[in-house]
C-alpha positions as CSV (number, residue, x, y, z in Angstrom):
1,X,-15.4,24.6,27.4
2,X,-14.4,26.6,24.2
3,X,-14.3,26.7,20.5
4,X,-11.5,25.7,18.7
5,X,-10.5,25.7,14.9
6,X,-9.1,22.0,13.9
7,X,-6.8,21.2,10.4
8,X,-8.8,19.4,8.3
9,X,-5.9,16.5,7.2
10,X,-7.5,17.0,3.4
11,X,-9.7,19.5,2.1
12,X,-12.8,18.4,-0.4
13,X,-11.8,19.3,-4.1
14,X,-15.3,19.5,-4.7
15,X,-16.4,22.1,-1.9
16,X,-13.1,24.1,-2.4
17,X,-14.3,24.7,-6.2
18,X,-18.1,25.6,-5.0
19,X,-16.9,27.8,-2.3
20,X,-17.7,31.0,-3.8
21,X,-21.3,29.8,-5.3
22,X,-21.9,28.5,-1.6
23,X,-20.9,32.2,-1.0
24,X,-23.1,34.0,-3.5
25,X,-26.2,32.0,-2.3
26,X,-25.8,32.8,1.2
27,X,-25.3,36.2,0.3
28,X,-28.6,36.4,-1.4
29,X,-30.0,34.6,1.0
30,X,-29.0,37.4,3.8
31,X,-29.9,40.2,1.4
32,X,-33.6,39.0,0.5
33,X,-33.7,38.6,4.7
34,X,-32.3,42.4,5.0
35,X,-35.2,43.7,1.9
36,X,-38.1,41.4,3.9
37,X,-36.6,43.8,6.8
38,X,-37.3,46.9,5.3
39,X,-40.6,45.7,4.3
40,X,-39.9,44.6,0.9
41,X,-40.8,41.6,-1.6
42,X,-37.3,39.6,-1.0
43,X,-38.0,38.6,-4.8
44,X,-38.8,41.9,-5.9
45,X,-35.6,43.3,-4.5
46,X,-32.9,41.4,-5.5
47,X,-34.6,41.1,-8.8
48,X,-34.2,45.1,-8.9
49,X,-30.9,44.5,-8.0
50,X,-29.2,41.9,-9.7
51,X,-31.4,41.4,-12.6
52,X,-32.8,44.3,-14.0
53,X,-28.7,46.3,-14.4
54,X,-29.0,43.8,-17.2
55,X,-31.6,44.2,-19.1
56,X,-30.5,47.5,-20.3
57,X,-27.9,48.4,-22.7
58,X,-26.4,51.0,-20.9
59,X,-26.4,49.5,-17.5
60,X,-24.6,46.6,-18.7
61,X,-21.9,49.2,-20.4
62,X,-21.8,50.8,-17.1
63,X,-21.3,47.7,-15.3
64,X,-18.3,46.9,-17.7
65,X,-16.8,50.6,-16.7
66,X,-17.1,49.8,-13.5
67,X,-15.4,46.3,-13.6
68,X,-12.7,48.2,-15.7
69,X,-11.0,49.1,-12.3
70,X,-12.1,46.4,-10.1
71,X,-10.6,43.4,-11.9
72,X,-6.9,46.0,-12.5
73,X,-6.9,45.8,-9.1
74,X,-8.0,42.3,-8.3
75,X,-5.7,40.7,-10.7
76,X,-2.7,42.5,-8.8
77,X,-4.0,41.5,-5.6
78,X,-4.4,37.9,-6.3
79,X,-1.1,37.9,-7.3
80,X,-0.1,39.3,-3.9
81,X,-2.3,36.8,-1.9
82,X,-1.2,34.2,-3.6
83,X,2.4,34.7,-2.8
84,X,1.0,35.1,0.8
85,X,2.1,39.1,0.6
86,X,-1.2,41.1,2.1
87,X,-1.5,44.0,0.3
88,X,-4.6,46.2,1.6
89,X,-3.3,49.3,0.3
90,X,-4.7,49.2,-3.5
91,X,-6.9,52.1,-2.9
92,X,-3.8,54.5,-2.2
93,X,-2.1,53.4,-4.5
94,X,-5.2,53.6,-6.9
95,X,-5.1,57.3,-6.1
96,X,-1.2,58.2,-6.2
97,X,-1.3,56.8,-9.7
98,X,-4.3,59.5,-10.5
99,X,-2.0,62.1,-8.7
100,X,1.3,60.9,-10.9
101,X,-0.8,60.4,-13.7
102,X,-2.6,63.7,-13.9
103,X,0.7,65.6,-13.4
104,X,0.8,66.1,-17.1
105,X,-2.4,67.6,-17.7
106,X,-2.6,69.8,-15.2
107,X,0.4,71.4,-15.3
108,X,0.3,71.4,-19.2
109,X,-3.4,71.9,-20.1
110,X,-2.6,72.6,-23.8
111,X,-0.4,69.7,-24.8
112,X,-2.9,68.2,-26.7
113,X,-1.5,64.9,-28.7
114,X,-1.3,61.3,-28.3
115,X,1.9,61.5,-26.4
116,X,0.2,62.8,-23.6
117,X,-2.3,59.6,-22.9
118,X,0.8,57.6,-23.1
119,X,2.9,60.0,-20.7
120,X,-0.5,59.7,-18.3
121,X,-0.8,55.9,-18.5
122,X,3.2,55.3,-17.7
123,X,3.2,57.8,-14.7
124,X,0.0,56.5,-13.5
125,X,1.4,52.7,-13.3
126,X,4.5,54.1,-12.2
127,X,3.1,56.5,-9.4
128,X,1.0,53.7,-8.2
129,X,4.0,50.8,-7.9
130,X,6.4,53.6,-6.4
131,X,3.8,54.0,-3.7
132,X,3.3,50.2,-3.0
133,X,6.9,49.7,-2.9
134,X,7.2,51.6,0.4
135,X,5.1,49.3,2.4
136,X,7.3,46.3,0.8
137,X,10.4,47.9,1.1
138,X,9.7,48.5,4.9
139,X,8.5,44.6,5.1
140,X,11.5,43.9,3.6
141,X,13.8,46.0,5.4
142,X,12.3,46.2,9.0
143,X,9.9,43.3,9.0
144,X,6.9,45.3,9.6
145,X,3.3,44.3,9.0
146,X,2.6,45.1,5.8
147,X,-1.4,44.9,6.2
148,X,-0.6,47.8,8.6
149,X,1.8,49.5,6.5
150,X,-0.3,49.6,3.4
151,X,-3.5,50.1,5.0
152,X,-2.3,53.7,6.6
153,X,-1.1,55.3,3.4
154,X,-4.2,55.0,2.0
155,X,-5.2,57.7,4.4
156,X,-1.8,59.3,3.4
157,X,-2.8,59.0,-0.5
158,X,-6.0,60.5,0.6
159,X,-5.4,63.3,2.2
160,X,-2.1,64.7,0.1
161,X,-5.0,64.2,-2.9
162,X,-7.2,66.5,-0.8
163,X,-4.6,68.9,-0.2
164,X,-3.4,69.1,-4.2
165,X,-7.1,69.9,-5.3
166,X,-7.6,72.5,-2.5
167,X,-4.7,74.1,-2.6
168,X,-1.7,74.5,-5.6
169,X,-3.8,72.3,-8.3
170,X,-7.5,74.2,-7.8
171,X,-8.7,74.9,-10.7
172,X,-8.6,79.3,-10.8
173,X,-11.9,79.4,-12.9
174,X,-13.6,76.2,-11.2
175,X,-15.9,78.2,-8.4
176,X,-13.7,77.6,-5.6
177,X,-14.8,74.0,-5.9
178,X,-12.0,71.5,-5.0
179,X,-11.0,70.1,-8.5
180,X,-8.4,70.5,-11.2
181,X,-9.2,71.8,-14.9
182,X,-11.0,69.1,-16.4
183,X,-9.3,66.8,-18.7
184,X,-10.2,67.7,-22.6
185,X,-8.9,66.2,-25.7
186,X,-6.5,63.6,-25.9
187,X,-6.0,63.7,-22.2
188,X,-9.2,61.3,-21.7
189,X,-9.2,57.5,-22.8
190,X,-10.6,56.8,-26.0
191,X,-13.6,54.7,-26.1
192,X,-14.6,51.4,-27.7
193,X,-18.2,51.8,-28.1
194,X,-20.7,53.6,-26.1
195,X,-19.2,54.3,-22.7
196,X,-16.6,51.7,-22.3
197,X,-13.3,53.3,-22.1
198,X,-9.7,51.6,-23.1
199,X,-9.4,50.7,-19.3
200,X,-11.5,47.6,-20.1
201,X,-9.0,46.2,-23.0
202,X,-6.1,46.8,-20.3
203,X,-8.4,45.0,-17.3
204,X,-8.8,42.0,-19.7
205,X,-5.2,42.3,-20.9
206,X,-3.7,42.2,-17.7
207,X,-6.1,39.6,-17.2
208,X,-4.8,37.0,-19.5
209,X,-0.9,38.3,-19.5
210,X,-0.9,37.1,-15.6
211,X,-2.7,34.1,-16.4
212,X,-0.1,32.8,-18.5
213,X,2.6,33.9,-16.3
214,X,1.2,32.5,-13.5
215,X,0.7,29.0,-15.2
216,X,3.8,29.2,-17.7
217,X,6.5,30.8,-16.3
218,X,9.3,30.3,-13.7
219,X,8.2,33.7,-12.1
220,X,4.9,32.0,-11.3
221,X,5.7,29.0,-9.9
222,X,8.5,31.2,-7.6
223,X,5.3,33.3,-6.6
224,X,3.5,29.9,-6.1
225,X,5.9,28.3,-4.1
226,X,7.3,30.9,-2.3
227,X,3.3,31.4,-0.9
228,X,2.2,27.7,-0.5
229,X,5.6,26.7,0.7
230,X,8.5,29.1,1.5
231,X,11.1,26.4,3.4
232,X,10.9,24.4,0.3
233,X,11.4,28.2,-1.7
234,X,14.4,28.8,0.3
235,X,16.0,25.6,-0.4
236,X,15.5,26.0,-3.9
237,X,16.9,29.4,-4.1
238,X,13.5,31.6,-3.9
239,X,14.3,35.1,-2.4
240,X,11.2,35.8,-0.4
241,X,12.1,39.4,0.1
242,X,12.5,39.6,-4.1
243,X,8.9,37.9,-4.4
244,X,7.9,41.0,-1.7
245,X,8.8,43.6,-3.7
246,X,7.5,42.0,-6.8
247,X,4.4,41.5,-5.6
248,X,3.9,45.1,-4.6
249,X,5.1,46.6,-7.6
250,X,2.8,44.9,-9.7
251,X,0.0,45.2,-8.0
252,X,1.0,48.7,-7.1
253,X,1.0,49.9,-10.9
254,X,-2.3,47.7,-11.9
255,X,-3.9,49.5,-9.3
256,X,-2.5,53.1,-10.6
257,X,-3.1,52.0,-13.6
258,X,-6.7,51.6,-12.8
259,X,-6.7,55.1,-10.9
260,X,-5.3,57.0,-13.6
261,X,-7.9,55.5,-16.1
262,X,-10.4,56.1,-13.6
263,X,-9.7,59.9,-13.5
264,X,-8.8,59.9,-17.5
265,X,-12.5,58.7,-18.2
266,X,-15.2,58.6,-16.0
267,X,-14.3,61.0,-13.1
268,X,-12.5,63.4,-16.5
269,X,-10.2,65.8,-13.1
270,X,-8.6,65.1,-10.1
271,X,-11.1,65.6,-7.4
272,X,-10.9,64.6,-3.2
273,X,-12.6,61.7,-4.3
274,X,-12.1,59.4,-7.7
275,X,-13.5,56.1,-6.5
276,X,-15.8,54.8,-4.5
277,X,-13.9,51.9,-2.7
278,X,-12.4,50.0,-5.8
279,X,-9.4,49.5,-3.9
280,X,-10.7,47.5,-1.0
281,X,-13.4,46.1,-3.2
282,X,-10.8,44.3,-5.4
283,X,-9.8,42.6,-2.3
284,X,-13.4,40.4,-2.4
285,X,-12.5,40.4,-6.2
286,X,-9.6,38.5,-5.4
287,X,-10.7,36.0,-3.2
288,X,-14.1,35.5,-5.3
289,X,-12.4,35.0,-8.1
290,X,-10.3,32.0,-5.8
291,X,-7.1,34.2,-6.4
292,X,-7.0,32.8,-9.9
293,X,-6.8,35.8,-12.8
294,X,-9.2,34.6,-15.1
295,X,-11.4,33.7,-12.1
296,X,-10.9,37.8,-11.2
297,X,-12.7,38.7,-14.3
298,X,-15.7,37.0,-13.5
299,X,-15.8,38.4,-10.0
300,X,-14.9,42.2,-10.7
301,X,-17.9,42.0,-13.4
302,X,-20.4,40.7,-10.3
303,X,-18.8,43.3,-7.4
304,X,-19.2,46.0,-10.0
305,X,-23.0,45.0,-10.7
306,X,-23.2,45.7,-6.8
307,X,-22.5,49.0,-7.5
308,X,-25.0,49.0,-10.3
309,X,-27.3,47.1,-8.4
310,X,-27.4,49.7,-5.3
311,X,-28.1,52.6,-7.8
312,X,-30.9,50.6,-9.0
313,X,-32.2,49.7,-5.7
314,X,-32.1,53.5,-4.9
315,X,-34.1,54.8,-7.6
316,X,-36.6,52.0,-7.5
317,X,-37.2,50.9,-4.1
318,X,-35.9,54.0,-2.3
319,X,-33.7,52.7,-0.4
320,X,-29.5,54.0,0.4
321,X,-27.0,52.9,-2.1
322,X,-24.9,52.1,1.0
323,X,-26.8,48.9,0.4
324,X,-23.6,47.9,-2.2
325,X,-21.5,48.0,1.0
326,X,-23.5,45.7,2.2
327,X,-24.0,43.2,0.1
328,X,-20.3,43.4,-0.6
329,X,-19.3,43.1,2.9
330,X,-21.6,40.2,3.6
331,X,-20.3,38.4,0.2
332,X,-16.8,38.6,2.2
333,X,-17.6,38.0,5.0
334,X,-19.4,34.5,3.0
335,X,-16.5,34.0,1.3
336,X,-13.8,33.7,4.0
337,X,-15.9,32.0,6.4
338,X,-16.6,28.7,4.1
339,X,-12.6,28.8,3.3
340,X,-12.1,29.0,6.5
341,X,-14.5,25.8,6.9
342,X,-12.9,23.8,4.2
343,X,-9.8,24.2,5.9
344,X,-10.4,23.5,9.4
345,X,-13.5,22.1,11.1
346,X,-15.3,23.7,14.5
347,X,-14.6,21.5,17.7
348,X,-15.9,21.8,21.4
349,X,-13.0,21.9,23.1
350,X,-13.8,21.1,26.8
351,X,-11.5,22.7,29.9
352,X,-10.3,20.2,32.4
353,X,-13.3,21.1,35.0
354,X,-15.8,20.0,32.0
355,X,-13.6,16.9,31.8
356,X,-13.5,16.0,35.0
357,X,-17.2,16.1,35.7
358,X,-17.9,14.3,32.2
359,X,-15.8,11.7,33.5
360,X,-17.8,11.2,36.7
C-alpha cells in the first residue's frame, strides 16, 4: 500500500487563482500555532508582525526598500520558470553584479559625476547576466542540471566577494574591517523621497516592461510555449537552447541590477555580506506572485514585510528575527504544496498482497 500522485484530467480555474490566498492563510495559520508555542497571544503576534510595519511611515518606506530588490529579482525569475528554465542562482548573481558594479568606485574613489551611477548600473546588470549565463551556457552545451549549476556559484559568488573585501579591495583606513571605502557622492542612488532609492522606479519598471512583453510580444509567447509545450515549440521553430540563454541573461542582469542598487544605497560598500537572502527569497516571490509580473509586485511587497515583520517581532516580543525565515519558508512550502494539489490528487495505491486479501 503506498501513496501516489494522480493527474488531475482539468484543474479548477477557480482554486488555481486562490492558490496563493489558500497559501497566506495557512501560513498564518502555522505562525499564530508557532507564537501560541512560544507562549504568546497568536493575535498579538502576527498583529506585531504584519500589521503594525504599516502603521508607521518609515516602516512602510522601508518595506518598499526592501521590495526594491525582491521583485528585480522575482520578475527575472518568473520569467525563467515560466519558460520551465530553473534558475536558483539569483543570489550570486545578485552579488557578482555588486562586485562588477562597484568596480568603478573602488578603484576610482574620486570620479565623482553622473557618469559614474550610470557606469555602476550597466556593469552591475552586466556582471550579473555574465554570471547567469555560465550555468545556461553549460545547460546548453553539456546538458547539465542547471538547478545544480546555478545553485553552486552562489557559494562561488560568495566567497570570491569575501576574498575581494579581505584582501586587494580592504579599505587601508577602514580598521582592518572587511569592507571597501564607502560609496560618497554620486556613487550612491538618488532618492525619491525619504528613503526610497531609484531601485524602486527600476523594480516597477521592469515590472510593467515584462508584463507587456510577456502578453504582447512574439518573444513571450516563444517563452510561453517553449515552457508549457516545447514539442509544439520545436515544430514551430522555437530554439529551446535560445530561450535558455535568454532566460538567464535576463534574469541574471535584474538580479545584478538589484545587487548593485543594493550596495549603491542601503548597504553604501562592498562588504562579505550585501543581502540577507533576496536571491532565494525572489524565488517564493515568483511563484506567489503565480509567475505573472505584475503578480510579482504584489508578492515582493508581502516577502519584504517579512523581513520588516521579523525586526518588529524582535524588538517587541523578543523573539529571533530568524523568525522571517520562517514564515517565508512555510509560505513556500504552502505555496507549492496546494499547486501541487491542483494538479494532481493523493491516491492509496494498494500493492498486490493488499489486493489480494481485499479481494478475499
Amino acid at each position: 500500500m503506498r501513496l501516489i500522485l494522480e493527474k488531475r484530467a482539468d484543474r479548477s480555474p477557480f482554486f488555481a487563482i486562490a492558490s496563493p490566498f489558500l497559501a497566506l492563510l495557512l501560513t498564518l495559520i502555522a505562525g499564530g500555532l508557532i507564537f501560541a508555542m512560544r507562549g504568546i497571544n497568536p493575535l498579538e503576534g502576527l498583529y506585531v508582525y504584519f500589521v503594525e510595519p504599516l502603521t508607521q511611515l518609515w516602516s512602510v518606506e522601508q518595506l518598499i526598500v526592501k521590495a526594491a530588490p525582491l521583485v528585480l529579482i522575482g520578475v527575472g525569475l518568473a520569467v525563467c520558470y515560466m519558460a520551465n528554465v530553473w534558475n536558483i542562482g539569483a543570489e550570486g548573481q545578485l552579488t557578482m553584479g555588486a562586485i562588477a558594479g562597484g568596480i568603478a568606485p573602488v578603484m576610482f574613489p574620486d570620479w565623482q559625476d553622473p557618469s559614474i551611477l550610470v557606469v555602476m548600473l550597466i556593469m552591475g546588470a552586466m556582471g550579473g547576466a555574465l554570471y547567469g549565463a555560465i550555468p545556461g551556457l553549460l545547460k546548453t552545451r553539456f546538458n547539465a542540471n542547471e538547478i545544480l549549476t546555478s545553485l553552486m556559484l552562489v557559494y562561488v559568488a560568495a566567497l570570491f566577494l569575501d576574498w575581494l573585501v579581505r584582501g586587494p579591495w580592504r579599505d587601508p583606513q577602514g580598521f582592518n574591517f572587511p569592507v571597501t571605502k564607502t560609496f560618497a557622492g554620486w556613487q550612491l542612488l538618488p532618492t525619491l523621497g525619504g528613503t526610497i532609492h531609484l531601485g524602486a522606479l527600476f523594480a516597477l519598471l521592469a515590472c510593467v516592461a515584462l508584463a507587456f512583453v510577456m502578453g504582447k510580444t512574439l518573444v513571450g509567447f516563444e517563452i510561453k510555449v517553449t515552457g508549457s509545450a516545447p514539442r509544439a515549440g520545436r515544430f514551430a521553430g522555437f530554439s529551446r537552447n535560445r530561450m535558455v540563454m535568454l532566460c538567464f541573461l535576463l534574469s541574471g542582469a535584474l538580479a545584478g541590477l538589484a545587487g548593485i542598487c543594493e550596495v549603491a544605497s542601503v548597504v553604501g560598500k562592498l562588504q562579505p555580506q550585501i543581502s540577507p537572502g533576496y536571491g532565494f527569497a525572489a524565488i517564493i516571490v515568483a511563484f506567489l506572485g503565480r509567475l505573472n509580473p505584475l503578480g510579482v509586485l504584489f508578492a515582493g511587497l508581502l516577502l519584504a514585510l517579512s523581513y520588516i515583520g521579523g525586526e518588529a517581532a524582535q524588538v517587541t516580543l523578543g523573539i529571533s528575527d530568524k523568525i522571517a525565515k520562517v514564515f517565508q519558508g512555510i509560505l513556500l512550502f504552502f505555496i507549492l504544496s496546494c499547486d501541487t494539489l491542483i494538479l494532481y490528487r493523493i491516491k492509496l495505491e494498494m500493492g498486490r498482497v493488499g489486493a489480494l486479501k481485499a479481494a478475499e
